[in-house]
C-alpha positions as CSV (number, residue, x, y, z in Angstrom):
1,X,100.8,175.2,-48.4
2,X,101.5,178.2,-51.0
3,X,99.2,181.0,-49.8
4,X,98.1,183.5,-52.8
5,X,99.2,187.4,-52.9
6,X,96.0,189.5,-52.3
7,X,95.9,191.8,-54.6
8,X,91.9,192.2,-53.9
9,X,92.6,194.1,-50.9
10,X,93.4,197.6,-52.7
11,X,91.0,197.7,-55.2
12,X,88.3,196.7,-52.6
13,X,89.4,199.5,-50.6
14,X,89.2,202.0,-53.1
15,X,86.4,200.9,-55.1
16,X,83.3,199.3,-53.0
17,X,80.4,201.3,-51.6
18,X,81.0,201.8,-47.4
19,X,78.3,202.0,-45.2
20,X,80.1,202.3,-41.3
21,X,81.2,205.9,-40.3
22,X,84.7,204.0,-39.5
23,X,85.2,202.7,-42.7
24,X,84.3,205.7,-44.6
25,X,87.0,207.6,-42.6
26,X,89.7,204.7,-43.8
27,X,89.3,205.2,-47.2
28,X,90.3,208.3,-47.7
29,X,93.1,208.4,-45.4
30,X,94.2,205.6,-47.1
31,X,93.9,208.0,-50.1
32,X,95.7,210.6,-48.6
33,X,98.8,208.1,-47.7
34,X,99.2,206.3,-51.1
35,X,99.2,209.9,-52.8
36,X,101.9,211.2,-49.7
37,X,104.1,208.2,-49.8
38,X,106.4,208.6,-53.3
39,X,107.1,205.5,-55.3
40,X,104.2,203.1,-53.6
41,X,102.0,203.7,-56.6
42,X,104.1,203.1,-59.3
43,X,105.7,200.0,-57.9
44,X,102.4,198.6,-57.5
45,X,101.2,199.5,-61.0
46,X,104.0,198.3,-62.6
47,X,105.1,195.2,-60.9
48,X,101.5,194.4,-59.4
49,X,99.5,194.8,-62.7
50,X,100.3,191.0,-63.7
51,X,100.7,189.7,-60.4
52,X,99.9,186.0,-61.0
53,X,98.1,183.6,-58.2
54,X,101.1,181.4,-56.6
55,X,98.6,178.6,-55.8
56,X,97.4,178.9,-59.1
57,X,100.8,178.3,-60.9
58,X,101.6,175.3,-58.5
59,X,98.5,173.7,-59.5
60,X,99.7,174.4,-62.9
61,X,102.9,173.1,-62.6
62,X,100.9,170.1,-60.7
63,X,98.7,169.2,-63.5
64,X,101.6,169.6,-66.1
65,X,100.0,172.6,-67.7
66,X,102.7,175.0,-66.9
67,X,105.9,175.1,-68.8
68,X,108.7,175.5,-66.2
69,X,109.9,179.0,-67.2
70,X,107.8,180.1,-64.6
71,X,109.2,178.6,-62.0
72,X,111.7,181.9,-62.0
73,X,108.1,183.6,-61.0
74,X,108.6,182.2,-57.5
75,X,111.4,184.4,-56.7
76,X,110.3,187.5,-58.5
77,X,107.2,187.4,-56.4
78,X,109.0,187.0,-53.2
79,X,111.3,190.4,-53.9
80,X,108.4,192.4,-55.0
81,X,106.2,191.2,-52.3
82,X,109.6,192.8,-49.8
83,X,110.0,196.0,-51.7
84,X,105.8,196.3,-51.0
85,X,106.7,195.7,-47.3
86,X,109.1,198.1,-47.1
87,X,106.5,201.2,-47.4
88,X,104.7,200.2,-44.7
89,X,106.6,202.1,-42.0
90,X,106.0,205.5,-43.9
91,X,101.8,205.0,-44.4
92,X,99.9,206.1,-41.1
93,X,96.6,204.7,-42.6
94,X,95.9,201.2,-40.4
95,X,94.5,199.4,-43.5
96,X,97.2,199.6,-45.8
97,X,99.6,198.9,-43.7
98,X,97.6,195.7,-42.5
99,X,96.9,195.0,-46.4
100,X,101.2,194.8,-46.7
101,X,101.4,192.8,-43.6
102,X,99.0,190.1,-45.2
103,X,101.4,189.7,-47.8
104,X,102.6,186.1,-46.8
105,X,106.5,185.3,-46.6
106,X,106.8,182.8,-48.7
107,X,110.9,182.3,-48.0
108,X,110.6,178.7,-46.3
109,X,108.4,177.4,-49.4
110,X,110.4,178.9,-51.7
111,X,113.8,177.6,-50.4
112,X,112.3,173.9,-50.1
113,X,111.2,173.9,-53.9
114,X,114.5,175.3,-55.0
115,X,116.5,172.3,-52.9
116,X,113.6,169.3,-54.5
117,X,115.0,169.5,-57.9
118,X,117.6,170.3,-60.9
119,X,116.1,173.4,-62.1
120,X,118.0,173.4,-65.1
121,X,117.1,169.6,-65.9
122,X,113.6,171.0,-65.7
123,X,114.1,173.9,-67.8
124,X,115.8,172.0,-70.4
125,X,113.4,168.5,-70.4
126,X,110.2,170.5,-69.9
127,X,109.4,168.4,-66.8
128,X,110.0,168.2,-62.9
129,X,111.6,165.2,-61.1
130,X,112.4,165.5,-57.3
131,X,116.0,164.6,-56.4
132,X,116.3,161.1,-54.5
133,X,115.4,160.8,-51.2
134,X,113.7,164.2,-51.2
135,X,110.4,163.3,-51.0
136,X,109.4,160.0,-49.5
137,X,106.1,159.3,-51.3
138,X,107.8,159.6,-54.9
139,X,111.0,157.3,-53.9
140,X,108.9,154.6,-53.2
141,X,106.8,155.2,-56.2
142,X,109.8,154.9,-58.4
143,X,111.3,152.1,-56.9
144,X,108.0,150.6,-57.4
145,X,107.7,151.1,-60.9
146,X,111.4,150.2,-61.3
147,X,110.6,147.4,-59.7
148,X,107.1,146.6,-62.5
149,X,109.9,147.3,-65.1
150,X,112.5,144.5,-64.3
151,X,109.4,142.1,-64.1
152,X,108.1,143.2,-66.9
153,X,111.3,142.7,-68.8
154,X,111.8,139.2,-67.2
155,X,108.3,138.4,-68.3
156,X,109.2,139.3,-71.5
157,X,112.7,137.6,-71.7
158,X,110.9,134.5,-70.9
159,X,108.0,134.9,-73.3
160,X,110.9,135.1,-75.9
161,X,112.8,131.9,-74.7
162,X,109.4,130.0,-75.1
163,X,108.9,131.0,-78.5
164,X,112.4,131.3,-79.5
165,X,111.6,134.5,-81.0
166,X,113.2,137.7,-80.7
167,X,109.8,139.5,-82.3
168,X,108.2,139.7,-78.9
169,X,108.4,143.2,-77.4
């Protein structure tokens, strides 16, 4: 399962009216730590500002919506998602550095989709096919419809031996 990237977390903090005397005192500490701690702002203005949903891109490349350029998004993610990480031992503010270690690992997921298939193949067709043997549920899929094809040709052969014509297709 691809989990999203939460980018919700910061602007929620910043942005939403408090009401507990605990959570007004996390804001702006929170504040206070994002202003202290150099370079955490503009990393996550510039590389966060178009972060894209990971679940919503698989769906998209599900559904056939999504041309396979993306796919290079994957990886992108993953490094920005470590260099995000790697602030969190300088913030002293509990939320933010609970807000980075939400930020899912996605290495294991990421690894398995780059071994399923020829990534170039898919750049260069427009289109994803799994290698053989990858994935059970679409090997037995395509043997099947192999399988409807040489019967349908062999239908067909027939059909043209019984009326000696060459016209049937």
């Amino acid at each position: 399962m691809c989990h999203t990237i939460r980018q919700a977390s910061f602007p929620s903090l910043a942005c939403h009216p408090l009401r507990r005397t605990q959570a007004l005192n996390v804001r702006p500490d929170a504040g206070e730590d994002l202003v202290r701690v150099p370079g955490f702002l503009q990393l996550f203005e510039v590389r966060c500002a178009k972060f894209s949903d990971l679940e919503c891109i698989m769906s998209r490349i599900h559904v056939g919506s999504c041309k396979t350029v993306v796919l290079g998004a994957f990886q992108s993610k993953m490094g920005i998602t470590k260099q995000l990480k790697s602030y969190s031992n300088q913030f002293e503010s509990r939320k933010l550095i609970s807000i980075l270690e939400e930020l899912p690992d996605l290495t294991e997921y990421l690894e398995n989709f780059y071994k399923a298939f020829g990534h170039q193949v898919a750049l260069e067709e427009g289109y994803i096919v799994p290698f053989a043997g990858f994935t059970g549920d679409f090997d037995a899929n395509n043997d099947a419809l192999k399988q409807l094809d040489s019967e349908l040709e062999a239908h067909l052969d027939k059909a043209r031996n019984e009326l000696k014509s060459l016209g049937v297709v």
